[in-house]
OpenMM code with the backbone's topology and positions (N, CA, C; nanometers):
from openmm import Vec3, app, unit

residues = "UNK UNK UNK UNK UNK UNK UNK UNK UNK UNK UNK UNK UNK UNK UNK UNK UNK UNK UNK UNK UNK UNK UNK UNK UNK UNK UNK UNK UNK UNK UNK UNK UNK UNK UNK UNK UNK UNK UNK UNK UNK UNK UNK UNK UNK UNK UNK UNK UNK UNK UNK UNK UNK UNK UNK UNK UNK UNK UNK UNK UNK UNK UNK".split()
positions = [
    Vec3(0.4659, -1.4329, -1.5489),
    Vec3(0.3967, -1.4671, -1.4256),
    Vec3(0.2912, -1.5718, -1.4582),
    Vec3(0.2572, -1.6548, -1.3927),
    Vec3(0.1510, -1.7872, -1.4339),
    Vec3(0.0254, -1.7324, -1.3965),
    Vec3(-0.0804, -1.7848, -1.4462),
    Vec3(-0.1566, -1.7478, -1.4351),
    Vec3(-0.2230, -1.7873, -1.2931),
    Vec3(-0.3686, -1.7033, -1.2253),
    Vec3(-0.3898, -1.7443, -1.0913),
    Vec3(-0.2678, -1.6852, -0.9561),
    Vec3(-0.1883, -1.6444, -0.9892),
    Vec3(-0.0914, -1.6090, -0.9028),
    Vec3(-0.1591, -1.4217, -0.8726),
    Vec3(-0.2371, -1.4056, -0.8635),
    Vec3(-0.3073, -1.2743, -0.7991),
    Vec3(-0.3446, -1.3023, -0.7099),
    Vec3(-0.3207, -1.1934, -0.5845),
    Vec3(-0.4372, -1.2430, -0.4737),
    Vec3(-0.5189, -1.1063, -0.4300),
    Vec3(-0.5981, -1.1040, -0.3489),
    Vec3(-0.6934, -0.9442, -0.3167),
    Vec3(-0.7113, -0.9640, -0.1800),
    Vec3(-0.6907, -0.8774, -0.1463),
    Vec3(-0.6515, -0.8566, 0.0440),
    Vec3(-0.7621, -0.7433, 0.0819),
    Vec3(-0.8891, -0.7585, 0.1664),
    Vec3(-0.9150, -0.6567, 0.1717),
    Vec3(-0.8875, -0.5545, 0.2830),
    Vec3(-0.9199, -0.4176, 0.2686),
    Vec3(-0.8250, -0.2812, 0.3281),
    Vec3(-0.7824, -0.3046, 0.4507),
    Vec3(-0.9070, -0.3956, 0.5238),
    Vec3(-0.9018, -0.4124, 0.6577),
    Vec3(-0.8116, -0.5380, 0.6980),
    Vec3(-0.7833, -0.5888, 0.6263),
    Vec3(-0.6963, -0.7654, 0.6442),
    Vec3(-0.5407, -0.6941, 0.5792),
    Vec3(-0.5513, -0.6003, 0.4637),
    Vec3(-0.3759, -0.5468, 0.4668),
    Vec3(-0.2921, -0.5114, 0.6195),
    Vec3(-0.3491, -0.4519, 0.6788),
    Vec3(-0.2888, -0.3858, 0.8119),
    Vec3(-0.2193, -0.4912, 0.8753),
    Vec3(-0.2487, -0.6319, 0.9026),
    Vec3(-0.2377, -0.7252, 0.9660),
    Vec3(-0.0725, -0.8277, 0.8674),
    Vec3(-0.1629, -0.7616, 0.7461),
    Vec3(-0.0784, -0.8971, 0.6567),
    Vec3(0.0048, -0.8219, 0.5694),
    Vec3(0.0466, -0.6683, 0.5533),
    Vec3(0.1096, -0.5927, 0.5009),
    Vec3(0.2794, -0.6622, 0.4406),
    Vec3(0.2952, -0.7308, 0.5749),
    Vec3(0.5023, -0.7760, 0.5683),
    Vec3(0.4801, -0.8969, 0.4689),
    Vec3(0.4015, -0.9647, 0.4807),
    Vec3(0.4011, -1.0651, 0.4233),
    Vec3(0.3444, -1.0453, 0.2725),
    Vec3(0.2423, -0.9806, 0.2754),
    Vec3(0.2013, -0.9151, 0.1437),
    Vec3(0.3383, -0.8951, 0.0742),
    Vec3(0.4336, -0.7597, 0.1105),
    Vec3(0.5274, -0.7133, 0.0374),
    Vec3(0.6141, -0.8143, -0.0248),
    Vec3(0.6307, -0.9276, 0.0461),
    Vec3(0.7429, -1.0161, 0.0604),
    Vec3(0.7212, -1.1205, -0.1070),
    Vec3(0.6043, -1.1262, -0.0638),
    Vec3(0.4830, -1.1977, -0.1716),
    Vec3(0.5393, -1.1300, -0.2908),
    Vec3(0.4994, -1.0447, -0.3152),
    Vec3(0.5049, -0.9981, -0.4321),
    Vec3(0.6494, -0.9354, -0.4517),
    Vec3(0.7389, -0.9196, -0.3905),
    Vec3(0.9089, -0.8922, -0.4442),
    Vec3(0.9275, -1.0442, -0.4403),
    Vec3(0.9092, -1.0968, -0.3820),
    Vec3(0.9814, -1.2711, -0.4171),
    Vec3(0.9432, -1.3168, -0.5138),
    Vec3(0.8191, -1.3479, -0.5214),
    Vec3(0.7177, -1.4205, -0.5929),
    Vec3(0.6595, -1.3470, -0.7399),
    Vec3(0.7048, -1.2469, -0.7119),
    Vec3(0.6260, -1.1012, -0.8177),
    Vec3(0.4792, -1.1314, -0.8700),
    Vec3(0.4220, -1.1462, -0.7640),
    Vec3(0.2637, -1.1707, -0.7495),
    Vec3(0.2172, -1.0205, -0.7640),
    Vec3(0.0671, -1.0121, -0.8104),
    Vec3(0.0092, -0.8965, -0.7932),
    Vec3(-0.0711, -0.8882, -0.6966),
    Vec3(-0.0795, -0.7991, -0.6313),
    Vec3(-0.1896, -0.7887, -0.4826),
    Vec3(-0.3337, -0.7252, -0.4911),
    Vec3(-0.3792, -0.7179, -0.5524),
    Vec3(-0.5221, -0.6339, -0.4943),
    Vec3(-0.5596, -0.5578, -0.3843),
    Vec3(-0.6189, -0.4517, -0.3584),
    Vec3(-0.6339, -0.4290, -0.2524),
    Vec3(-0.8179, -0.4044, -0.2968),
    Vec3(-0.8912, -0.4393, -0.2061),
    Vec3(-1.0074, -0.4458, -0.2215),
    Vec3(-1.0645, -0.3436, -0.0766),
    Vec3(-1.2241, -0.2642, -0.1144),
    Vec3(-1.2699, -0.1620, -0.0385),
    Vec3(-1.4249, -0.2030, -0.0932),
    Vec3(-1.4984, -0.3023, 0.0180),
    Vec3(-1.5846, -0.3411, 0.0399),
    Vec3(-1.6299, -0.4243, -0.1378),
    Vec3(-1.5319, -0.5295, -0.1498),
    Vec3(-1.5498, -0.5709, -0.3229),
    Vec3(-1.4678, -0.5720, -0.4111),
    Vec3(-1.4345, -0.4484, -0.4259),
    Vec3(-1.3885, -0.3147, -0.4952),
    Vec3(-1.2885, -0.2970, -0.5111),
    Vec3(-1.1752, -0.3705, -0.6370),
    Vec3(-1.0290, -0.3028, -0.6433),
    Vec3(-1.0064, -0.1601, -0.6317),
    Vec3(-0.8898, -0.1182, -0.5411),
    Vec3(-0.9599, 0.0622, -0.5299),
    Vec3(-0.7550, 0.0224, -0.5656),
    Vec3(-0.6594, -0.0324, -0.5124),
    Vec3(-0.5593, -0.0687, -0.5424),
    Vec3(-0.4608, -0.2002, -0.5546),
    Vec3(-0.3186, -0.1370, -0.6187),
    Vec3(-0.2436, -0.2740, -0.5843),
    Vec3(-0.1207, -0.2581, -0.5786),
    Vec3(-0.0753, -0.3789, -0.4835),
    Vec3(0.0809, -0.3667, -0.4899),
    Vec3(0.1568, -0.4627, -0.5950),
    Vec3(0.2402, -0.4100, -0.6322),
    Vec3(0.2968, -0.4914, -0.7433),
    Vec3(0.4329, -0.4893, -0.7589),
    Vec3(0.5501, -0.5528, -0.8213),
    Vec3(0.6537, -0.5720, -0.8548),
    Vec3(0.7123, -0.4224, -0.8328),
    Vec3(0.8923, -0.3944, -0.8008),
    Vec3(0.9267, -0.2580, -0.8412),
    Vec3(0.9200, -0.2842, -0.9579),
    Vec3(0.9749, -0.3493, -1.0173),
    Vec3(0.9988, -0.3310, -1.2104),
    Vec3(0.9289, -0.3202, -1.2593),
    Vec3(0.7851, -0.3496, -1.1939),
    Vec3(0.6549, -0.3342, -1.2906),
    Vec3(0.6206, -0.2050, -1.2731),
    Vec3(0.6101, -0.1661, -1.1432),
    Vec3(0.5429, -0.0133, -1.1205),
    Vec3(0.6533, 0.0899, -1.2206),
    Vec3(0.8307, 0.0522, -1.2091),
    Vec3(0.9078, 0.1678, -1.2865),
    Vec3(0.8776, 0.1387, -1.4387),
    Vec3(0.8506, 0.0347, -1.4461),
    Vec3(0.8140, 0.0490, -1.6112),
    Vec3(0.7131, 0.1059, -1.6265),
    Vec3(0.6031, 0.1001, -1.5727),
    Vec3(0.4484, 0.1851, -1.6069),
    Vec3(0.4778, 0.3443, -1.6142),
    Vec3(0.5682, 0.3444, -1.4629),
    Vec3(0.5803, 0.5240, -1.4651),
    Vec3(0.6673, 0.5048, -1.6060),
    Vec3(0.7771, 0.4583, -1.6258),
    Vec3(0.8642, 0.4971, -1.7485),
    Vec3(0.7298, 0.5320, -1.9073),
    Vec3(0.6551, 0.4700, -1.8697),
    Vec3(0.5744, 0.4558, -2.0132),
    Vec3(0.4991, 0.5626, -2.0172),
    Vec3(0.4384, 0.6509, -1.9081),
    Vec3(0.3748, 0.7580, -1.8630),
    Vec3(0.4405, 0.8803, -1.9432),
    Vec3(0.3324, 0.9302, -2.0412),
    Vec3(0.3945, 1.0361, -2.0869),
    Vec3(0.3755, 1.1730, -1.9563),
    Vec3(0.5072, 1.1909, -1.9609),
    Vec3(0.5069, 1.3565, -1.8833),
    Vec3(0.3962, 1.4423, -1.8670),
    Vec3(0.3353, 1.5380, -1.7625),
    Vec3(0.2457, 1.6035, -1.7909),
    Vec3(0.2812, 1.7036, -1.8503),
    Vec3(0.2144, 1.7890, -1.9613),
    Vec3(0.2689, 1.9394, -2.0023),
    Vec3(0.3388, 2.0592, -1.8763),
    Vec3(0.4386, 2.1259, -1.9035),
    Vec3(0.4490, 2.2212, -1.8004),
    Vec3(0.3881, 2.3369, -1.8370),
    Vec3(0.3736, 2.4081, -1.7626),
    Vec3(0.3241, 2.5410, -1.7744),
    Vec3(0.4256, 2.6612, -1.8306),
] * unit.nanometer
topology = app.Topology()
chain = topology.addChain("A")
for resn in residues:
    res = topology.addResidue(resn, chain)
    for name in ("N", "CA", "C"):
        topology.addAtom(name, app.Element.getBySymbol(name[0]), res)
């Protein structure tokens, strides 16, 4: 991914720009920010990126 290709949307401007957001980042495989007054609180990102993170996630213990 090149660099600068992030953008940060904040909570209140996602609602509006959500379709286009998604589109953004499966086409483009941009990362999204989601910002809460500043504040990365989340983000949307690639599927392949999010299944690789969970893949890397060790399991929690079971009981």
């Amino acid at each position: 991914m090149p660099a600068n290709t992030d953008t940060e949307v904040g909570i209140r401007e996602l609602r509006t720009q959500l379709s286009d957001l998604v589109m953004e980042v499966a086409v483009e495989g941009h990362v999204v920010y989601v910002t809460n007054r500043g504040k990365r609180v989340a983000a949307l990102v690639p599927l392949a990126v999010a299944k690789a993170g969970l893949d890397a996630t060790p399991s929690p213990p079971t009981a």
